[in-house]
Backbone as a ProteinNet text record, in pm:
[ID]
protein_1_A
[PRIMARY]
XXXXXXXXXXXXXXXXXXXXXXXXXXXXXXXXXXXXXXXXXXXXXXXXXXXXXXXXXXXXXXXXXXXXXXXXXXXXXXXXXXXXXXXXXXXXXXXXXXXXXXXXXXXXXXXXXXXXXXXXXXXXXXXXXXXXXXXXXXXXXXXXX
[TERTIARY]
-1984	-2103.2	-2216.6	-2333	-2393.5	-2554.3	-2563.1	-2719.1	-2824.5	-2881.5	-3060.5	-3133.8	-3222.8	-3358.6	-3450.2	-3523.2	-3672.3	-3771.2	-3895.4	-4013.8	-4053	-4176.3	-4278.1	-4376.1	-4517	-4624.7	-4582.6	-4662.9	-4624.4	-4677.9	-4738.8	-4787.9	-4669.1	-4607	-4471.5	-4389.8	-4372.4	-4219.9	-4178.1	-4076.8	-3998.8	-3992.9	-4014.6	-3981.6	-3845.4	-3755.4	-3612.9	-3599.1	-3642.1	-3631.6	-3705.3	-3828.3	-3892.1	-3832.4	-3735.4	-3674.3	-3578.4	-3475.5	-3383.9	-3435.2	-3548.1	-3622.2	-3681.2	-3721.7	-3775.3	-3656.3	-3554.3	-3413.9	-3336.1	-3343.8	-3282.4	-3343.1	-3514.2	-3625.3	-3572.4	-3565.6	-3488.4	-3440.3	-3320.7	-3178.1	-3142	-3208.2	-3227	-3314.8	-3432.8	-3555.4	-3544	-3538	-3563.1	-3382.4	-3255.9	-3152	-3090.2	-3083.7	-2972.5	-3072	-3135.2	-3244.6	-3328.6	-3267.9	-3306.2	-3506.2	-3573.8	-3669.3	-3763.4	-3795.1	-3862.1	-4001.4	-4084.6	-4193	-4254	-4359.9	-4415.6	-4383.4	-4242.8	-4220.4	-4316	-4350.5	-4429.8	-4626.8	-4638.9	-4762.3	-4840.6	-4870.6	-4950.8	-5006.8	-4889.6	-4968.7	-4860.2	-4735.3	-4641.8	-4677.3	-4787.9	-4832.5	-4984.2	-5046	-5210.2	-5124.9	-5218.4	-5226.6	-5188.2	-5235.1	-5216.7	-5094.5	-5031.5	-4863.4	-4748.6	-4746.5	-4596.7	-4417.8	-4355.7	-4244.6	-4148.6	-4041.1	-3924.9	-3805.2	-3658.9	-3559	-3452.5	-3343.6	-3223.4	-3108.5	-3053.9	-2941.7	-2800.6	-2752.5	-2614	-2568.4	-2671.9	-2647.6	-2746.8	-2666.7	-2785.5	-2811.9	-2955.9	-3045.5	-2976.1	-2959.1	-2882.3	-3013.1	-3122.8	-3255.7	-3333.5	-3426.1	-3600.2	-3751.8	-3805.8	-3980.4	-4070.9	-4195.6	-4274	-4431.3	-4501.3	-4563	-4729	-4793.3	-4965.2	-5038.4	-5117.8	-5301.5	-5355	-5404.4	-5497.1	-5624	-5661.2	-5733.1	-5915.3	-5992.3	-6111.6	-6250.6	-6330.9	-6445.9	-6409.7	-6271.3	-6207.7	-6126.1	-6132.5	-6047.4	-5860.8	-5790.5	-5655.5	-5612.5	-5525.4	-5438.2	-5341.4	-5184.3	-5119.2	-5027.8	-4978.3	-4896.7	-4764.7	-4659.8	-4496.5	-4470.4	-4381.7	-4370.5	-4200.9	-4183.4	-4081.8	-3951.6	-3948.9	-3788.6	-3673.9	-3579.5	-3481.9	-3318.6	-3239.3	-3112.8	-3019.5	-2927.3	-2826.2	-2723.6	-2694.6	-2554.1	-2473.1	-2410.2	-2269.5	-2337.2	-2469.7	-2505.1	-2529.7	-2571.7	-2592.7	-2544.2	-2604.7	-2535.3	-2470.6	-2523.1	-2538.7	-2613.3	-2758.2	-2842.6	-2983.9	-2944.9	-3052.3	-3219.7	-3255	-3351.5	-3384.7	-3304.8	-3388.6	-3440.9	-3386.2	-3410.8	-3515.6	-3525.7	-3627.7	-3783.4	-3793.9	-3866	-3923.2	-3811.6	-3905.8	-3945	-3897.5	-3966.8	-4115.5	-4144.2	-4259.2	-4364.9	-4313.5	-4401	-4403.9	-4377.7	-4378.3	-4534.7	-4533.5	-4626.6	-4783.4	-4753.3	-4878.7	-4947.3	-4883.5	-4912.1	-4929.7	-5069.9	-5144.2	-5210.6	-5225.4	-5225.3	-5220.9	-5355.4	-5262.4	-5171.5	-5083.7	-4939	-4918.1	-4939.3	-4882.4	-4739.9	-4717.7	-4656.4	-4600.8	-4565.4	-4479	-4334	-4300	-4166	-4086.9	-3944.8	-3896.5	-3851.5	-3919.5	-3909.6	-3780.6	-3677.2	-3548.6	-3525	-3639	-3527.5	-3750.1	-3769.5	-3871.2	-3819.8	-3693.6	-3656	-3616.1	-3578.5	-3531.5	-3714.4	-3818	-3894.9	-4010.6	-3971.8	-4012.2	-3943.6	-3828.7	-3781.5	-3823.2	-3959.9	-4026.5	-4203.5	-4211.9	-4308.2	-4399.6	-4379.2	-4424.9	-4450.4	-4528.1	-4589.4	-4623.5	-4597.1	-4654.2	-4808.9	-4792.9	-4998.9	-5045	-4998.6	-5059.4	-4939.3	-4990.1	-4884.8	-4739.3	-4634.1	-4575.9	-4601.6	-4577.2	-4610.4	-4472.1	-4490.2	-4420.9	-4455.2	-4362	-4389.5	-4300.5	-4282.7	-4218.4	-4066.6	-4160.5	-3977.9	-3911.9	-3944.8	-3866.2	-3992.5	-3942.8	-4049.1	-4120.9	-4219.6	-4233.5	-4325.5	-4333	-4447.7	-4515.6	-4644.9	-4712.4	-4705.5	-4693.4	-4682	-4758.4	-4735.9	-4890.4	-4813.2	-4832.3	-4793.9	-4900.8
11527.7	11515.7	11597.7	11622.7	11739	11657.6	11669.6	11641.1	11686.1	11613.6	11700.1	11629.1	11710.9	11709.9	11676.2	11497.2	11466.6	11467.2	11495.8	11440.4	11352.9	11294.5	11254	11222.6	11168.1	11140.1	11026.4	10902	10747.4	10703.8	10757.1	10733.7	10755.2	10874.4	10928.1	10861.3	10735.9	10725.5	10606.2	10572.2	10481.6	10363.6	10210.6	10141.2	10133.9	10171.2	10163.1	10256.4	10372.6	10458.4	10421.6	10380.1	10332.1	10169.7	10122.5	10027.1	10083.3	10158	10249.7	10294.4	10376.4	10410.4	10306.6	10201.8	10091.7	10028.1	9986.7	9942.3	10034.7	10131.2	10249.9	10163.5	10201.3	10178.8	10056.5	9908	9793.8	9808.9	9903	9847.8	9913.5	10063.1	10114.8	10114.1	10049.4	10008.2	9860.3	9753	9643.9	9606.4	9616.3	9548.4	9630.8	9779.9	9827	9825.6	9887.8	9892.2	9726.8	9657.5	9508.8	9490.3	9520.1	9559.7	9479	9312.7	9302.3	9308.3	9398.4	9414	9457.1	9434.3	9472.7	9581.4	9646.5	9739.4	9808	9672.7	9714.6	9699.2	9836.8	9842.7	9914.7	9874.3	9941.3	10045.6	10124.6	10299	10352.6	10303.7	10338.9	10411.8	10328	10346	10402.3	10436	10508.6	10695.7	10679.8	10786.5	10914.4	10951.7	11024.5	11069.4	10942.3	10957.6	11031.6	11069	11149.5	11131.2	11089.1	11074.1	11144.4	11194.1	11279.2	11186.8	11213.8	11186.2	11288.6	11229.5	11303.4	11215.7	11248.9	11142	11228.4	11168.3	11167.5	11111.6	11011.6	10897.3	10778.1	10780.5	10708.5	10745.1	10670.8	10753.1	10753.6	10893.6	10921.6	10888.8	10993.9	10991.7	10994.7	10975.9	10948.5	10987.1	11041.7	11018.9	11015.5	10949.9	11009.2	11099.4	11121.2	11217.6	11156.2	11120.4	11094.9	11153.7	11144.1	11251.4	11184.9	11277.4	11187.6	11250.7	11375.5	11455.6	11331.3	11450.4	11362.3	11501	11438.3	11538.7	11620.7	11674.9	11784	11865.6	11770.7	11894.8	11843.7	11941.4	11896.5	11834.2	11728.5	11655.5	11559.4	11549.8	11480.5	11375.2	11290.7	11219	11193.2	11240.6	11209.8	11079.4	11024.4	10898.3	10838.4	10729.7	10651.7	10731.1	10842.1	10908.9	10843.1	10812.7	10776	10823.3	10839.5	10834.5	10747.3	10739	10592.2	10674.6	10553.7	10574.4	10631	10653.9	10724.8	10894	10901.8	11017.3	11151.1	11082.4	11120.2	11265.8	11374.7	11462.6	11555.9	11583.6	11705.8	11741.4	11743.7	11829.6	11757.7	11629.1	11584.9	11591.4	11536.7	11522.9	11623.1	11802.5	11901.7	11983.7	11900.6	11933	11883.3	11732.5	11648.1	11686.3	11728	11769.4	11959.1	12030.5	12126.4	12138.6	12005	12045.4	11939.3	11841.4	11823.7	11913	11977.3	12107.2	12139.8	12220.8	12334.3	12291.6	12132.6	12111	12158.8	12139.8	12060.7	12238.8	12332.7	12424.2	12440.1	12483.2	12530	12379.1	12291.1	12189.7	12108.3	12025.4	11957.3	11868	11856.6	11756.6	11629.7	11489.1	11410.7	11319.2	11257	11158.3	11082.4	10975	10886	10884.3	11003	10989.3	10863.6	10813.3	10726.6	10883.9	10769	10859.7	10934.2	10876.1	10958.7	11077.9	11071.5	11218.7	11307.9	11336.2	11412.7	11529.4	11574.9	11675.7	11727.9	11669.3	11701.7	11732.6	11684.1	11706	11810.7	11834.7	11968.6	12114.9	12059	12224.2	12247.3	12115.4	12168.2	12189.5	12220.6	12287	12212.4	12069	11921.7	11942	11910.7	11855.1	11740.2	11689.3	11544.6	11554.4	11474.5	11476.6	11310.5	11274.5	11127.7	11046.5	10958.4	10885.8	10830.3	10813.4	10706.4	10565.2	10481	10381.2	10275.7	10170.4	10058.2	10011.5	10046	9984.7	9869.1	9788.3	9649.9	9710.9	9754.6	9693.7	9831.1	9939.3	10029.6	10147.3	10250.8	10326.8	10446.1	10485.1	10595.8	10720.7	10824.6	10933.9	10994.6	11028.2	11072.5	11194.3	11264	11430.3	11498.1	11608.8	11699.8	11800	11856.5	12061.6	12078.5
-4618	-4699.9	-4636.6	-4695.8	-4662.9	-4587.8	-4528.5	-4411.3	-4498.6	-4542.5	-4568.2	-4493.1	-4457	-4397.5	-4542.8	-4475.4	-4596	-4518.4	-4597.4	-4575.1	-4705.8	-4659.1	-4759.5	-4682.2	-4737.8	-4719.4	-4720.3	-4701.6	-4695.4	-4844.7	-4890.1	-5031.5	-5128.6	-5119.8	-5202.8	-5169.4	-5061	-5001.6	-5078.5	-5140.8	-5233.8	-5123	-5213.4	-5097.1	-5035.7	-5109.2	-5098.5	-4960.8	-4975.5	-4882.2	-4712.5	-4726	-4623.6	-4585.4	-4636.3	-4602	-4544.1	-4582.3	-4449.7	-4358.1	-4339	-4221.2	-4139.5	-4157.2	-4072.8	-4083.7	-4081	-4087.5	-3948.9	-4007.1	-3847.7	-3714.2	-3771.2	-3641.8	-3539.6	-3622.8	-3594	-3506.5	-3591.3	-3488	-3384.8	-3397.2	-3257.4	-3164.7	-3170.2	-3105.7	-3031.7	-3152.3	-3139.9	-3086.2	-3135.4	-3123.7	-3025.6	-3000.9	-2952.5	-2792.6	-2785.9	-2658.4	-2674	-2698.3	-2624.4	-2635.7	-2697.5	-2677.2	-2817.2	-2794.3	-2905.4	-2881.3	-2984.9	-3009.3	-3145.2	-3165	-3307.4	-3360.9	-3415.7	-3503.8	-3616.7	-3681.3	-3799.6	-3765.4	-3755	-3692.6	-3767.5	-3896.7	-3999.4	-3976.3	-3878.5	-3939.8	-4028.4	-4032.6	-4123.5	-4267.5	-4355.6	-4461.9	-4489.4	-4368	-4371	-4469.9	-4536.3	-4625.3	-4575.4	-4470	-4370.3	-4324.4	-4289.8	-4214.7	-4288.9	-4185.1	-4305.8	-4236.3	-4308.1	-4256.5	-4286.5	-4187.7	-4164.7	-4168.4	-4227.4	-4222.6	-4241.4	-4202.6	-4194.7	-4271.5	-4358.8	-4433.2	-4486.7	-4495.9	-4556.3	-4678.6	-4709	-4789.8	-4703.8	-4606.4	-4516.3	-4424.5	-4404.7	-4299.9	-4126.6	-4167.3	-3958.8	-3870.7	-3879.7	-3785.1	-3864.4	-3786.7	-3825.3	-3739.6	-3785.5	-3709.9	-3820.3	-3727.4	-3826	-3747.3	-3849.2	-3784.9	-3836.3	-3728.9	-3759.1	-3740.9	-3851.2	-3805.9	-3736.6	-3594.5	-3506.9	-3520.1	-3616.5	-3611.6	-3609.9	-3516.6	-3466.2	-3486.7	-3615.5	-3611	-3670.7	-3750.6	-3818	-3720.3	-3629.9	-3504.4	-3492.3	-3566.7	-3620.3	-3446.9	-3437.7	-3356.8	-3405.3	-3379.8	-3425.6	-3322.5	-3383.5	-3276.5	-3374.7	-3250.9	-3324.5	-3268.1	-3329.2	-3287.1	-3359.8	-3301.4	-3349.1	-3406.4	-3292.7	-3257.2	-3257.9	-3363	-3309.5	-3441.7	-3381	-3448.4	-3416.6	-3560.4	-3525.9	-3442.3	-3359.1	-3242.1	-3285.8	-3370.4	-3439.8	-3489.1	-3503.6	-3585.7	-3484	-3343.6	-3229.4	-3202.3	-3116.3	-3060.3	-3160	-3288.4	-3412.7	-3395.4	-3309.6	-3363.4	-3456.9	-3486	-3585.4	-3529.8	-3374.8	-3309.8	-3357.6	-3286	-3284.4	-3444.5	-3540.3	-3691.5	-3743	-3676.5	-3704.9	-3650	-3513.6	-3426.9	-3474.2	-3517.1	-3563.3	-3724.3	-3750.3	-3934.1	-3890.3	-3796.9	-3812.6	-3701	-3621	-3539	-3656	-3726.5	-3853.3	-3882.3	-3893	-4028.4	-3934.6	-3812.8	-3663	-3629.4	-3648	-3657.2	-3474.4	-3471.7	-3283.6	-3262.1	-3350.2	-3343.8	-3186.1	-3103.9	-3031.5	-3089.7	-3041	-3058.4	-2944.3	-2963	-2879	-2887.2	-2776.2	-2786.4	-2663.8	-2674.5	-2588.2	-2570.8	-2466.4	-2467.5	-2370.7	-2436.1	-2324.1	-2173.7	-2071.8	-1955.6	-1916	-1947.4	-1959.1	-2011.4	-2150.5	-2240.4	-2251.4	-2106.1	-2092.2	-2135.1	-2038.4	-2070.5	-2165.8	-2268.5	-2423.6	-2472.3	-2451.3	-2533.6	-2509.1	-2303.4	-2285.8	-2323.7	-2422.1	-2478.4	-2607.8	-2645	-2799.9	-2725.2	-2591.7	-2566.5	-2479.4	-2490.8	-2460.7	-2281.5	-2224.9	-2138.2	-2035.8	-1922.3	-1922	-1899.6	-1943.4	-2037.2	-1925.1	-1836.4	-1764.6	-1701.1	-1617.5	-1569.7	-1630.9	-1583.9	-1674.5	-1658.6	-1779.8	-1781.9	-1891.7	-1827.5	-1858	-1983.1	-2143.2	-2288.4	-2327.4	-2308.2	-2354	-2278.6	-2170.3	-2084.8	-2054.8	-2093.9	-2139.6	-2093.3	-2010.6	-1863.8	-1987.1	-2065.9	-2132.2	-2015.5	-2087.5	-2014	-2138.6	-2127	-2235.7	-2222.2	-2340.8	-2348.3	-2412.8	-2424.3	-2487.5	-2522.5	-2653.9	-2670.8	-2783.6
[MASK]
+++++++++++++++++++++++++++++++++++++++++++++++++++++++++++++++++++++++++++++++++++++++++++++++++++++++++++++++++++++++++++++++++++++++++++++++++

């Protein structure tokens, strides 16, 4: 079956659809990495947000992408990286990761990577931007491109 790459705005996104994407989030956040914490953190749906997927039928990976822009001065934050266990190791991250650079332009770009996969996110240009620090259990480092 054939992979597409989605976006939408959070305004365009079907609930059906944003129920698979926070469904992924779950079970690879909250169930598979042992890790309960507030998933649903009402930036999901700010007008603003725009979300990325990858499917088959169903959703393999996911991010999404926020305006942090301040004063008119463009800044974004990626966030809530993840693909299901079986979908793993195709390629989806790095599909996911340059269709939302595309959008961020010279843009600063942030985010919270888990401290493990720094290195995966210094080959989209990324930075460590501050200490690492301890998020519900689980070691992150903040990044910058």
């Amino acid at each position: 079956m054939t992979v597409a790459l989605r976006r939408s705005w959070a305004a365009d996104l079907d609930t059906a659809t944003l129920y698979r994407l926070l469904r992924l989030r779950v079970d690879v956040f909250v169930v598979e990495q042992d890790c309960a914490y507030p998933e649903l953190d009402g930036r999901d749906l700010l007008d603003s947000t725009r979300h990325f997927w990858v499917e088959d039928g169903s959703v393999l990976g996911t991010l999404r992408l926020l305006d942090e822009s301040v004063d008119g001065v463009p800044a974004y934050r990626i966030g809530r990286v993840c693909v299901a266990p079986d979908a793993r190791k195709h390629g989806y991250t790095t599909r996911l990761m340059q269709a939302a650079l595309a959008e961020t332009g010279s843009a600063t770009v942030r985010l919270d990577a888990q401290s493990h996969l720094v290195g995966m996110y210094a080959k989209f240009g990324f930075v460590v931007d501050g200490p690492e620090f301890d998020d519900d259990g689980i070691l992150h480092t903040p990044m910058r491109r």
